[in-house]
C-alpha positions as CSV (number, residue, x, y, z in Angstrom):
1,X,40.5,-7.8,-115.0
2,X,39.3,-11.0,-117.3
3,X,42.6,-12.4,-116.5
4,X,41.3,-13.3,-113.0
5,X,38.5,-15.4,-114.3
6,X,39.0,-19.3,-114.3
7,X,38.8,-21.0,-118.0
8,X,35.9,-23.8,-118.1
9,X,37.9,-27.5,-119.6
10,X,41.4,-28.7,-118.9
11,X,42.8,-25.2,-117.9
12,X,40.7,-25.0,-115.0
13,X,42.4,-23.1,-111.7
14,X,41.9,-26.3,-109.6
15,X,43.4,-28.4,-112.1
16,X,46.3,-26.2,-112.9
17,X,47.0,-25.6,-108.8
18,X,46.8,-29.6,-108.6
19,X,49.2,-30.2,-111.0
20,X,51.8,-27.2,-110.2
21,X,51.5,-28.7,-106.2
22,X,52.2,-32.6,-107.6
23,X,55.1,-31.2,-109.7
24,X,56.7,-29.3,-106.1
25,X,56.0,-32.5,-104.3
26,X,53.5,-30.9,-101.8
27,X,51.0,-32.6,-99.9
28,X,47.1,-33.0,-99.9
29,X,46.5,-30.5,-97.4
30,X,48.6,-27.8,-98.6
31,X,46.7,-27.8,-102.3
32,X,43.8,-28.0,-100.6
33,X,44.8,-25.0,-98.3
34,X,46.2,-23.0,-101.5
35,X,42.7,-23.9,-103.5
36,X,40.7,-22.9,-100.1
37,X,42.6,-19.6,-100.2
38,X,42.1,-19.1,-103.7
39,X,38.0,-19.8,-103.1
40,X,38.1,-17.3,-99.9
41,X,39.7,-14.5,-101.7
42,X,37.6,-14.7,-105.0
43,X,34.7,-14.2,-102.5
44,X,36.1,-11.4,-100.8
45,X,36.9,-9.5,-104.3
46,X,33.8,-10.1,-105.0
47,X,32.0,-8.3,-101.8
48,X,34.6,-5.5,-102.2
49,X,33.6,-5.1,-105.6
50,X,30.0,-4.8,-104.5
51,X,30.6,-2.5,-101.5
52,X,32.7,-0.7,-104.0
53,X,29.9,-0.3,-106.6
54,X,27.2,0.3,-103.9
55,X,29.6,3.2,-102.8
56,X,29.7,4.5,-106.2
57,X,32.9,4.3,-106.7
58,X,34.6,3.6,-110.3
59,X,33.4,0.1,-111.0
60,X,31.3,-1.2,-113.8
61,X,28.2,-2.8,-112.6
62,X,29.4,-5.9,-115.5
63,X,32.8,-6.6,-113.7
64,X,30.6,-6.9,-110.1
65,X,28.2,-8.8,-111.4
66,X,30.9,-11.3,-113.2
67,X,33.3,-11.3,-109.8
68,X,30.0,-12.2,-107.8
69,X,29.1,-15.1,-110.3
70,X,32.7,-16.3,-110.3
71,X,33.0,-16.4,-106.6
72,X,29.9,-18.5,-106.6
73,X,30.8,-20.8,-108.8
74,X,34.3,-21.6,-107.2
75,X,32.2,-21.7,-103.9
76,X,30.1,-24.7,-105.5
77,X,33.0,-26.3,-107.0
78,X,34.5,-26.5,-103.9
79,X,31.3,-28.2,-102.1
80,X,31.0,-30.8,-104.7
81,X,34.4,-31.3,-104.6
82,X,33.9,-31.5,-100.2
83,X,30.9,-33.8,-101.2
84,X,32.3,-36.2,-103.4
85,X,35.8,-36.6,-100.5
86,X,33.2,-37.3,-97.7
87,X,31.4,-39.6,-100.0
88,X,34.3,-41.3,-100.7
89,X,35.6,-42.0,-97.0
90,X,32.1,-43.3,-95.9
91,X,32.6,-45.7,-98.7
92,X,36.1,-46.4,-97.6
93,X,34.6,-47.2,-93.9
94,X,32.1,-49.1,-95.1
95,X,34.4,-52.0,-96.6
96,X,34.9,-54.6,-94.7
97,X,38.2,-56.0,-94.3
């Protein structure tokens, strides 16, 4: 189950999805489509894991509480990451040529 979880530094999921995409000569959109996907279905893990637990099913309240904190922190990685682009194109527009 811990094998799921991102590592924190240079082995990040975004950094290693990045790299693998440049290496099979895709384009922006599709690493950004595969990292999207990968941010949609940590969150959904996470709410089955809840609605699992809430059921009472067989699921340790620890590995719910660690899915729901790793699907929010890819969720805020992904907004700064949505920040910084459109930060970055108003600054592009704003040049003057």
């Amino acid at each position: 189950m811990t094998s799921s979880i991102p590592v924190i530094g240079n082995d990040t999921l975004l950094a290693k999805t990045v790299e693998q995409n440049r290496t099979k000569g895709e384009t922006f959109k599709q690493t950004l489509q595969e990292v999207l996907g990968t941010v949609d279905g940590s969150i959904k893990e996470s709410e089955q894991m809840t609605r699992d637990f809430a059921l009472g099913e067989d699921v340790e309240l620890h590995q719910v509480m660690i899915a729901a904190e790793e699907a929010n922190l890819a969720l805020q990685l992904t907004v700064q990451v949505r920040n910084k682009v459109i930060e970055a194109y108003q600054e592009i527009m704003r040049m003057q040529l």
